[in-house]
N, CA and C atoms as a LAMMPS dump frame, in Angstrom:
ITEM: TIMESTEP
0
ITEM: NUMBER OF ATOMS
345
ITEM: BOX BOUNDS ff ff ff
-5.0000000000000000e+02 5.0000000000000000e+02
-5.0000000000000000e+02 5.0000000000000000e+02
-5.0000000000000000e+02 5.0000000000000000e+02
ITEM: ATOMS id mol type element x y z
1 1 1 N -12.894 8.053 5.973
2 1 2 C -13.572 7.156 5.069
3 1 3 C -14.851 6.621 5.705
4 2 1 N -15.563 7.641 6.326
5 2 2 C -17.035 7.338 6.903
6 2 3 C -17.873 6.585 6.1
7 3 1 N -17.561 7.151 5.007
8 3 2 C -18.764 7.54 3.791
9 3 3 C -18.411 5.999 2.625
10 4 1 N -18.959 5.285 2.517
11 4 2 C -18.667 4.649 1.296
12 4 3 C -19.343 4.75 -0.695
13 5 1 N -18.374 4.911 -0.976
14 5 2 C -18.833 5.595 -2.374
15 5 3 C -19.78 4.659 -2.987
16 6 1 N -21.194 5.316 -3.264
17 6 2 C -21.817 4.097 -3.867
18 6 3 C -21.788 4.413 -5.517
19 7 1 N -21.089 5.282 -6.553
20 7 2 C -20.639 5.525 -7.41
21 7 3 C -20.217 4.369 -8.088
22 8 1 N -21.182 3.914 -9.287
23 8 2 C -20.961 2.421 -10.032
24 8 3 C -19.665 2.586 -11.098
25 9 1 N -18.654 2.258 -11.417
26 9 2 C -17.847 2.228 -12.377
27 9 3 C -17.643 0.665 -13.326
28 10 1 N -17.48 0.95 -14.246
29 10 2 C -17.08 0.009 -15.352
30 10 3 C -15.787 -1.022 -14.67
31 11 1 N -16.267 -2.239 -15.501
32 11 2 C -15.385 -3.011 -15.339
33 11 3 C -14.259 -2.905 -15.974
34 12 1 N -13.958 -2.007 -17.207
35 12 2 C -12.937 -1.577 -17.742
36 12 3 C -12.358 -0.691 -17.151
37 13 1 N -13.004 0.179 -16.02
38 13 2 C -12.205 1.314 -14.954
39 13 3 C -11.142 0.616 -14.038
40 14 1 N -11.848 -0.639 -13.565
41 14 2 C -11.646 -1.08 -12.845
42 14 3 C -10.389 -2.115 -13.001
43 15 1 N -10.173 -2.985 -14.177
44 15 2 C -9.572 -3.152 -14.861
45 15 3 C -8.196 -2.656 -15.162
46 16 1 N -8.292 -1.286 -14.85
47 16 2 C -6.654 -0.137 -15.328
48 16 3 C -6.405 -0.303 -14.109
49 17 1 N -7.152 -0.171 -13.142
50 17 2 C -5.852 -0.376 -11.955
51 17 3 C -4.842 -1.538 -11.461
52 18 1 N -3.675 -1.528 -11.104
53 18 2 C -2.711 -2.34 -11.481
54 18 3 C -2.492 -2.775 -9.933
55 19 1 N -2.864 -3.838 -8.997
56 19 2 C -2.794 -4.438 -7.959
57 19 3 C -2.024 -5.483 -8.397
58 20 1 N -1.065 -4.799 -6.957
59 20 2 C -0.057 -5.872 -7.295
60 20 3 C 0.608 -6.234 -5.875
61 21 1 N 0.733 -7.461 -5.543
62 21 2 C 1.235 -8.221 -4.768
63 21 3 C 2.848 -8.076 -4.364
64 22 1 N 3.257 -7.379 -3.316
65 22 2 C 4.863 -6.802 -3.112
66 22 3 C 4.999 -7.488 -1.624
67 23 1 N 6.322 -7.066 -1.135
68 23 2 C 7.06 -7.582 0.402
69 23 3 C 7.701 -6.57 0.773
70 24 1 N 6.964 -5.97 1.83
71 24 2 C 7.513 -4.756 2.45
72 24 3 C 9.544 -5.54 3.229
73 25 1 N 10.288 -3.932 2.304
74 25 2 C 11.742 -4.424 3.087
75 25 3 C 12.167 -4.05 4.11
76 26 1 N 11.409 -2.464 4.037
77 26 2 C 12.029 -1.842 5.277
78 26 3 C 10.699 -0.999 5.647
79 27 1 N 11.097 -0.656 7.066
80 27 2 C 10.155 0.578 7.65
81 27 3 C 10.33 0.869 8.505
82 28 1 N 10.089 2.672 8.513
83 28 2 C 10.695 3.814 9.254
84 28 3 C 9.534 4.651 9.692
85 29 1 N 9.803 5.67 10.622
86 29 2 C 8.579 6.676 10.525
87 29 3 C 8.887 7.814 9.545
88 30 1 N 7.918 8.243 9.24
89 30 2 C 7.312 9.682 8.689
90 30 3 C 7.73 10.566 9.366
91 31 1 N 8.913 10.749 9.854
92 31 2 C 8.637 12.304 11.054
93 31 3 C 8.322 13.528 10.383
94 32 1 N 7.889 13.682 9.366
95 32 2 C 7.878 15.105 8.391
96 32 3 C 6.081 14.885 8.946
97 33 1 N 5.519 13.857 8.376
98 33 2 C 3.495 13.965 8.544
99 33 3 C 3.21 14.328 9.497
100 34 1 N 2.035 15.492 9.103
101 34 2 C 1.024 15.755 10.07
102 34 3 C 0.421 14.763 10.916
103 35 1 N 0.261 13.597 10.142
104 35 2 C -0.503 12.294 11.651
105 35 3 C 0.182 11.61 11.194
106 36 1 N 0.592 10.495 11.99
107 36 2 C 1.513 9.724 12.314
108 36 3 C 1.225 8.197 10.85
109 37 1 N 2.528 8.411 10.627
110 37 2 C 2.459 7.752 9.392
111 37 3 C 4.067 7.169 9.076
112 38 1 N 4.152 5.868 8.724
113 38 2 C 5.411 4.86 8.155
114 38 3 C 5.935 5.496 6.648
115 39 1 N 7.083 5.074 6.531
116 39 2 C 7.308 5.3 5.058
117 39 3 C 8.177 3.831 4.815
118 40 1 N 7.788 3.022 4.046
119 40 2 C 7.642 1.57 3.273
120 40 3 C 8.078 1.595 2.293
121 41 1 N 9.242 0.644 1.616
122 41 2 C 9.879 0.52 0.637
123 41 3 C 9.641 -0.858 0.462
124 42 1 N 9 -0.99 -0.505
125 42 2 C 8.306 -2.54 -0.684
126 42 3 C 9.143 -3.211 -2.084
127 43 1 N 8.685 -4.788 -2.31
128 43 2 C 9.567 -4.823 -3.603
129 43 3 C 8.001 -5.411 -4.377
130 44 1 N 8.167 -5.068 -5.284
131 44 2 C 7.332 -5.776 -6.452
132 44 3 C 7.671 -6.753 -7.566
133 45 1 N 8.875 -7.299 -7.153
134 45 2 C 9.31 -8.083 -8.286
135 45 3 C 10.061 -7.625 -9.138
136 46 1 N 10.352 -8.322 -10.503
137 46 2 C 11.041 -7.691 -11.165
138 46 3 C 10.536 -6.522 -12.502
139 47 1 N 9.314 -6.984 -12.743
140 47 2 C 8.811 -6.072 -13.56
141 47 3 C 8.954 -4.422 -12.88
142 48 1 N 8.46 -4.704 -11.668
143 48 2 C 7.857 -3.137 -11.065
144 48 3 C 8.966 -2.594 -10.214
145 49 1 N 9.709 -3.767 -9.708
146 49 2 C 11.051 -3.037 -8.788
147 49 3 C 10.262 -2.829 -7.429
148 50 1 N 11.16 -2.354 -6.598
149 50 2 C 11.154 -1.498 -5.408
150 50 3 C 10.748 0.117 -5.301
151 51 1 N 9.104 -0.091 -4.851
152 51 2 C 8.561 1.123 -4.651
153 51 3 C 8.617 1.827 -3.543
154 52 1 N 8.332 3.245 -3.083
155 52 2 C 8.318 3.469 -1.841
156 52 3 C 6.875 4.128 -1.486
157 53 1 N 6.384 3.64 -0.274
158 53 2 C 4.897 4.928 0.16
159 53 3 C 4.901 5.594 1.447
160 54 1 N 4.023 6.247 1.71
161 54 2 C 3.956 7.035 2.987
162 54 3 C 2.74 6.473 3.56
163 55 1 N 2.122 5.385 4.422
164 55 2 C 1.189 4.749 4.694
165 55 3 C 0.968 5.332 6.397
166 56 1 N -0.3 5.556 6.952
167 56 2 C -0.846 5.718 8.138
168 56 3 C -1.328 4.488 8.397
169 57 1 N -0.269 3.817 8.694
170 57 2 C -0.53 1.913 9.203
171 57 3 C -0.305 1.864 10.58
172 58 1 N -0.08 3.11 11.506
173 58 2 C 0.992 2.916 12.877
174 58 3 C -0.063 2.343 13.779
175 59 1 N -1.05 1.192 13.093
176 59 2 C -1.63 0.29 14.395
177 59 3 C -0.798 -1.072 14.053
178 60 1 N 0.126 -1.065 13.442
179 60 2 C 0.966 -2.233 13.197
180 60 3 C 2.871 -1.77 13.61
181 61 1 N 3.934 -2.512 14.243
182 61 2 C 4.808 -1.954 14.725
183 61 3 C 5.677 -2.227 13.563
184 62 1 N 7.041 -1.327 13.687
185 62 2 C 7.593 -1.63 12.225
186 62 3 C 8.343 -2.806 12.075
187 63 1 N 8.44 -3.306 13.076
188 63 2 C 9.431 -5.094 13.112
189 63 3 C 8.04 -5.524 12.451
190 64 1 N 6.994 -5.774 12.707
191 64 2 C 5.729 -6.795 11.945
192 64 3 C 5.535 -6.704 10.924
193 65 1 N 5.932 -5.304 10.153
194 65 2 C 5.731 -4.632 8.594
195 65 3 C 6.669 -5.701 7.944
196 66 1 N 8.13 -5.41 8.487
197 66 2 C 8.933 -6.231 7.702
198 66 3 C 8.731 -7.054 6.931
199 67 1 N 8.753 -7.886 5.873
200 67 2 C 9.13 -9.032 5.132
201 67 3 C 7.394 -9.337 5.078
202 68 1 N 6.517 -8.673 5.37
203 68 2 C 5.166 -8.663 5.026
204 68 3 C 4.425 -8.381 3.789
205 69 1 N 3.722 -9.315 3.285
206 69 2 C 3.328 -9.46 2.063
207 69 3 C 2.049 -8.58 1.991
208 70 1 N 1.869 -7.391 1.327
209 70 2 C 0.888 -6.844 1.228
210 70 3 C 0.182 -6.251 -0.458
211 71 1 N -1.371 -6.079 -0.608
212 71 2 C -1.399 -5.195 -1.993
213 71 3 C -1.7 -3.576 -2.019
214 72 1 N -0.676 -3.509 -3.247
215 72 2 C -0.909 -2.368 -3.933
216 72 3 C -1.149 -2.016 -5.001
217 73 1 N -1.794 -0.286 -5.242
218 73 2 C -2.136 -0.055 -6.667
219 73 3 C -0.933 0.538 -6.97
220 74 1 N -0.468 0.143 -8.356
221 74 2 C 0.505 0.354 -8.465
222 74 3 C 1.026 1.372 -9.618
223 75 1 N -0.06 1.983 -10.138
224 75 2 C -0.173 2.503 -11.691
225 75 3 C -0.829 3.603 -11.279
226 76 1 N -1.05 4.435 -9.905
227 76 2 C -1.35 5.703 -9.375
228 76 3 C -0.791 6.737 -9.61
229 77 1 N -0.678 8.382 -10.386
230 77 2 C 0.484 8.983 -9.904
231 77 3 C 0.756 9.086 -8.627
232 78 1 N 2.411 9.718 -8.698
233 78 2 C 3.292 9.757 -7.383
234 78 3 C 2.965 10.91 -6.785
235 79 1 N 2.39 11.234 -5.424
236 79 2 C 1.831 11.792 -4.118
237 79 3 C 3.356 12.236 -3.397
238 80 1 N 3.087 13.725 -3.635
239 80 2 C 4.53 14.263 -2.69
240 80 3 C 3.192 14.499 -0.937
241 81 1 N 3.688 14.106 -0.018
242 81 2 C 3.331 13.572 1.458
243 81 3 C 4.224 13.975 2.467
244 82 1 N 4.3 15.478 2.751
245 82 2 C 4.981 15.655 3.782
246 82 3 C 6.726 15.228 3.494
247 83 1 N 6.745 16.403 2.296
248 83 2 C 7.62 15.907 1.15
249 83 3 C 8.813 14.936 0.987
250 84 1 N 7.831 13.29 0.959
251 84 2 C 8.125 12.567 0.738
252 84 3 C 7.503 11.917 -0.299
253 85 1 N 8.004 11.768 -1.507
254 85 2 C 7.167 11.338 -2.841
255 85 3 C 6.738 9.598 -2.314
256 86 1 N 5.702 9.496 -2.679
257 86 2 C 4.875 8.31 -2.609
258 86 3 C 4.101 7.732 -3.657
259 87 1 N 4.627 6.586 -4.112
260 87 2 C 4.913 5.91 -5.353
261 87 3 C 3.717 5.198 -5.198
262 88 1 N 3.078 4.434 -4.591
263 88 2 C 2.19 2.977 -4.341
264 88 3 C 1.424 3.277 -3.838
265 89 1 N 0.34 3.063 -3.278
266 89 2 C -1.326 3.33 -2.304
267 89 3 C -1.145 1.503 -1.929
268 90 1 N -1.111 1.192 -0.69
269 90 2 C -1.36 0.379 0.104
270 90 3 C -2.587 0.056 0.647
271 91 1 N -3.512 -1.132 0.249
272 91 2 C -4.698 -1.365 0.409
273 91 3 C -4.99 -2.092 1.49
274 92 1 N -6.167 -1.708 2.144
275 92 2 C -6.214 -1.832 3.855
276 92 3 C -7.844 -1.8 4.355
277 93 1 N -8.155 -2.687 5.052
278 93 2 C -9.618 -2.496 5.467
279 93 3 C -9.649 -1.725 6.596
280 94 1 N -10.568 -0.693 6.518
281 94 2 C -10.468 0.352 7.702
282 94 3 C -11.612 0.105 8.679
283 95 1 N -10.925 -0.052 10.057
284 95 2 C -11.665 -0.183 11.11
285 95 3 C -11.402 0.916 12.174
286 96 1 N -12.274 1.74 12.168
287 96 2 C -12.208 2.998 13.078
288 96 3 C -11.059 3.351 12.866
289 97 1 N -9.802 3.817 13.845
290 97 2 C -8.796 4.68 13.537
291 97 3 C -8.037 3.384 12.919
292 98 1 N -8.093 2.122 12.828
293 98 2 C -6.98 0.979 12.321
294 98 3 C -7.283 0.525 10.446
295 99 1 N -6.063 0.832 10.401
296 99 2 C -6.142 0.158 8.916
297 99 3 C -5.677 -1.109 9.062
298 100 1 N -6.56 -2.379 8.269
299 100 2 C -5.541 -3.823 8.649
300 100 3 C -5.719 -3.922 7.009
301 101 1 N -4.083 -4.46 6.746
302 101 2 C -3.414 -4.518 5.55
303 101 3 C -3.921 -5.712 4.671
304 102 1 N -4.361 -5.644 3.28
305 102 2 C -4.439 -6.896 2.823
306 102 3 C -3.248 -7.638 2.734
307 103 1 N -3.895 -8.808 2.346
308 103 2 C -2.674 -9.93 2.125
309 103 3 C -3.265 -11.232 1.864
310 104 1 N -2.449 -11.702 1.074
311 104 2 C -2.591 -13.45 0.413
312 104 3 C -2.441 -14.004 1.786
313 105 1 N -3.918 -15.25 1.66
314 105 2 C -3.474 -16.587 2.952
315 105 3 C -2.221 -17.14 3.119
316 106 1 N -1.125 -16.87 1.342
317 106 2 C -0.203 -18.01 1.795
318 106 3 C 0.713 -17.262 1.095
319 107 1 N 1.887 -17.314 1.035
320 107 2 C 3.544 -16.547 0.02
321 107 3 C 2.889 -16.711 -1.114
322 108 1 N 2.918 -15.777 -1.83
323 108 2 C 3.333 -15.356 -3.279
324 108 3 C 4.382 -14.362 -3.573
325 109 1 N 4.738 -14.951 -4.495
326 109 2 C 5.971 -14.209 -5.81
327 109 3 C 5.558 -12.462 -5.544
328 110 1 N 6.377 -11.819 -5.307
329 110 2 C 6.207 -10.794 -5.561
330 110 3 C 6.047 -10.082 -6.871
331 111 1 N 5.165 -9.316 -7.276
332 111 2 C 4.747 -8.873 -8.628
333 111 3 C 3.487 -9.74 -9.015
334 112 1 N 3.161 -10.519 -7.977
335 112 2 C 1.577 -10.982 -8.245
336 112 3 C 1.004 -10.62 -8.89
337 113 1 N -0.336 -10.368 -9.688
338 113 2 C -1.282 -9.011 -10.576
339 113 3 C -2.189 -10.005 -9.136
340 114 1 N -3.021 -9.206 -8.756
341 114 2 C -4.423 -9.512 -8.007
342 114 3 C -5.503 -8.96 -9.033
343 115 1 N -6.593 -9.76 -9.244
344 115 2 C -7.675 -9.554 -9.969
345 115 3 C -8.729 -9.879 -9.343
């Protein structure tokens, strides 16, 4: 992600995507991925349930993932990943090889909408 897209889209594009505020429950490694990558079973509340993804987060250890409040898009199709189907895209500011995870300053409800 060298490159940042300067490609203008509508606020109605932007709009369909469904960010949503979840609490990672568990996390494991990926041993199937080519680069080293977690697989995360997060909850979203009750509307959306308990999703699962395949995230390249391993600059974070998996005890810290735990019970960690992070966003996702949640209305993506599902990504088979080192065939592990992957439900959610986990949003993350990328700093050289580190992704650092978003997240609310303070607890929220899981199933948040972020806008």
């Amino acid at each position: 992600m060298d490159k940042i897209n300067k490609d203008q889209i509508s606020i109605n594009d932007f709009t369909k995507l469904n960010l949503v505020l979840g609490t990672i429950l568990e996390a494991s490694q990926n041993i199937k991925a080519k680069k080293p990558a977690y697989i995360l079973k997060i909850d979203f509340g009750k509307t959306i349930g308990v999703k699962q993804t395949s995230a390249q987060i391993t600059n974070y250890s998996l005890q810290e993932l735990i019970n960690r409040q992070v966003v996702a898009v949640c209305n993506l199709p599902s990504k088979k990943i080192a065939g592990f189907t992957s439900e959610v895209l986990i949003l993350g500011a990328i700093s050289g090889e580190d992704v650092h995870l978003l997240r609310p300053d303070i607890k929220l409800e899981n199933g948040t909408l972020i806008g």
